[in-house]
N, C-alpha and C positions, 0 to 999 in steps of 0.2 A: 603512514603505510603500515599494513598489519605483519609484524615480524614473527609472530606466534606459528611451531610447528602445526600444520595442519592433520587433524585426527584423519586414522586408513579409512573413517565410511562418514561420511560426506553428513554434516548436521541435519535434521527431518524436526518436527514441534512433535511435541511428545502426548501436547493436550489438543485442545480445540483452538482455531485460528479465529478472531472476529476481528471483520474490518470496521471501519467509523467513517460516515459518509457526511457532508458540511463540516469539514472543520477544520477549513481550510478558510480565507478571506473570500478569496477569488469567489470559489465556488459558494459562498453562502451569497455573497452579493449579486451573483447572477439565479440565485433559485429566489432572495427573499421578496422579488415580488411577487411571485406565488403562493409564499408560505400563508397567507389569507383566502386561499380562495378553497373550493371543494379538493380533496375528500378532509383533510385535516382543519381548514379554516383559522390558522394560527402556526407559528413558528414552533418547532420543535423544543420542548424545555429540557430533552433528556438526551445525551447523545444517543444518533442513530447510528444502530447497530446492525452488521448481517454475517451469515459464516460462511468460514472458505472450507471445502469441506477435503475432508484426506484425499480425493482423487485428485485435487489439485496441487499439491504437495509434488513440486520436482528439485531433487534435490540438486547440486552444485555440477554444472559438467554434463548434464540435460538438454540439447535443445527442445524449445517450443516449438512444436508440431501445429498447423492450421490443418482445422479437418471440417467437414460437413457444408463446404462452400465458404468459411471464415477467408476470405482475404487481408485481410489488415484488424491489427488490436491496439487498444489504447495500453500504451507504457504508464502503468501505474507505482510509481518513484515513492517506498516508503518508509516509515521506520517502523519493525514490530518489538513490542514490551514483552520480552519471556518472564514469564511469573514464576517468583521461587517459592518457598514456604510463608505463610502469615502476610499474604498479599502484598508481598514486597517485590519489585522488581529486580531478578534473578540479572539475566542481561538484555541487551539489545541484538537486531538481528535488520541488515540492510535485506528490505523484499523488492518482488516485483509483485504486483496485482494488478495481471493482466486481467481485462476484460474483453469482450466484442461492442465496438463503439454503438452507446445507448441515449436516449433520450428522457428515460422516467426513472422516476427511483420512486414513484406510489406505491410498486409492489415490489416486494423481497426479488432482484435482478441474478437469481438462479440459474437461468439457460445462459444469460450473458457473464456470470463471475464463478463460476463452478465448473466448469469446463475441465476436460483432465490436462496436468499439467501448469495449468495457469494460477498457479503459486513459484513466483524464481525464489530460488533460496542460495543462499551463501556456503563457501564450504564451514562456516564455524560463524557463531556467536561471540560477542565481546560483552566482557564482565561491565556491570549497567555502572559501577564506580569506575571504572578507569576515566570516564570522562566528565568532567565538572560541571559547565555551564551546557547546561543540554539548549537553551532558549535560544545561545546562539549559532547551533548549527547549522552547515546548510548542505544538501543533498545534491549531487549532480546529475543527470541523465546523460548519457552521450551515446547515440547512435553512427554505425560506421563511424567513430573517432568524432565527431562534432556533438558539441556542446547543445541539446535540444530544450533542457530545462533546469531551473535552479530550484528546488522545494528548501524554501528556510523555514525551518521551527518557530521562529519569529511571528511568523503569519498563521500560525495555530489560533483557532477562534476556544479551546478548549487547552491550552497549556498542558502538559507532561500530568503534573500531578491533582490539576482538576478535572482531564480526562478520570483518571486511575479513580477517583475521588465522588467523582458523579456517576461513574459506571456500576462503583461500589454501592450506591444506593439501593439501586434494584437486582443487581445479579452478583453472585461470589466467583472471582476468577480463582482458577485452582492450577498449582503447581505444574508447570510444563506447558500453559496456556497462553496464547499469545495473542497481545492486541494491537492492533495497528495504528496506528496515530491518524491517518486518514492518508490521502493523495490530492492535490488538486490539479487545477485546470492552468492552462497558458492564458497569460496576461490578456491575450488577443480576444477571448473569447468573448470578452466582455463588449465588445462588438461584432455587430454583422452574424455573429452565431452562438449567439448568448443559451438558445433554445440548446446546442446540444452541449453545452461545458466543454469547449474541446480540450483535449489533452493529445500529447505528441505522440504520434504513432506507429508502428511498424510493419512490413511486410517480409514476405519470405525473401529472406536473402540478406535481412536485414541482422548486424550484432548488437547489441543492445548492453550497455554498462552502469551497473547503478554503484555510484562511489561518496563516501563523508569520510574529511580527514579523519584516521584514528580506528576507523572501522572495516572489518573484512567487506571487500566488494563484493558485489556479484554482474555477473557477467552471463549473457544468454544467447546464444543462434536462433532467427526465427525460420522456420522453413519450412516448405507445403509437403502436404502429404505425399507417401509414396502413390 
């Protein structure tokens, strides 16, 4: 449990936010029979990458708002990498990456992940050494009080530091930057609706908890527009 005084204004990323899409088990083993056919015709050699852009940024004590017909989002359970100086990990940060529940990831899922608001954030960051064995952490989701998903670090197809590592080939992350380890899907998906990767979902009315021993929660109201 996080005993740390909590700063008067609420923690915001300071740089640009990118998520990582496959790289999770789940979720690779339900897209890689596709990864052979049109438009790519092979598996991804570099992790995939997309940004969360400032409008999504809601800081701690925010409810998610559903607006434009959105009734229900996928609870995206994750862990972000805040970058310090000299490409080292500064601290870590428990998110949410909500989306509006999709089916494609061929093209950059902009109308469904950039929406305003649909970045949860924590009241505060934890320093990325206070915790040792990062491989075997594990993430809980719980909606109204029940337990909806477990995300273990464990099931990373890309580890902590060959994410940081392969990212590093092609782009420089820059201090206050943050990146997301990925999110995946429920066990279940892998049948009967493999097509859309389902992940646990919420509606209005619904509260939403994302907790890792050791680390500041976050916690979120979902609720329809005025």
């Amino acid at each position: 449990m996080q005993t740390d005084r909590w700063p008067l204004t609420p923690w915001q990323p300071r740089g640009t936010v990118y998520g990582s899409l496959l790289n999770f088990q789940t979720e690779w083993a339900i897209w890689a029979p596709r990864m052979n056919a049109d438009p790519y015709k092979a598996p991804p050699q570099a992790p995939v990458l997309y940004v969360k852009s400032a409008n999504t940024f809601s800081p701690a004590g925010q409810d998610l708002v559903l607006q434009d017909g959105v009734t229900e989002v996928d609870i995206g359970a994750t862990l972000g990498l805040v970058m310090g100086a000299a490409g080292q990990v500064e601290s870590v940060a428990l998110l949410c990456d909500w989306s509006v529940p999709h089916a494609s990831y061929y093209r950059p899922p902009v109308k469904f992940r950039c929406r305003d608001g649909y970045l949860g954030l924590p009241e505060q960051t934890t320093p990325f050494g206070r915790l040792s064995n990062w491989a075997s952490l594990s993430i809980e989701t719980r909606r109204n009080g029940e337990q909806v998903q477990t995300l273990s670090l464990r099931d990373m197809v890309r580890p902590i530091d060959r994410l940081l590592a392969d990212v590093g080939e092609f782009m420089t992350l820059q201090p206050g930057d943050v990146l997301m380890v990925g999110t995946d899907c429920l066990p279940g998906s892998l049948q009967g609706r493999a097509d859309e990767g389902m992940r646990p979902r919420a509606q209005a009315g619904d509260t939403v908890e994302i907790s890792a021993p050791g680390l500041c929660s976050m916690r979120v109201q979902v609720r329809a527009a005025a």
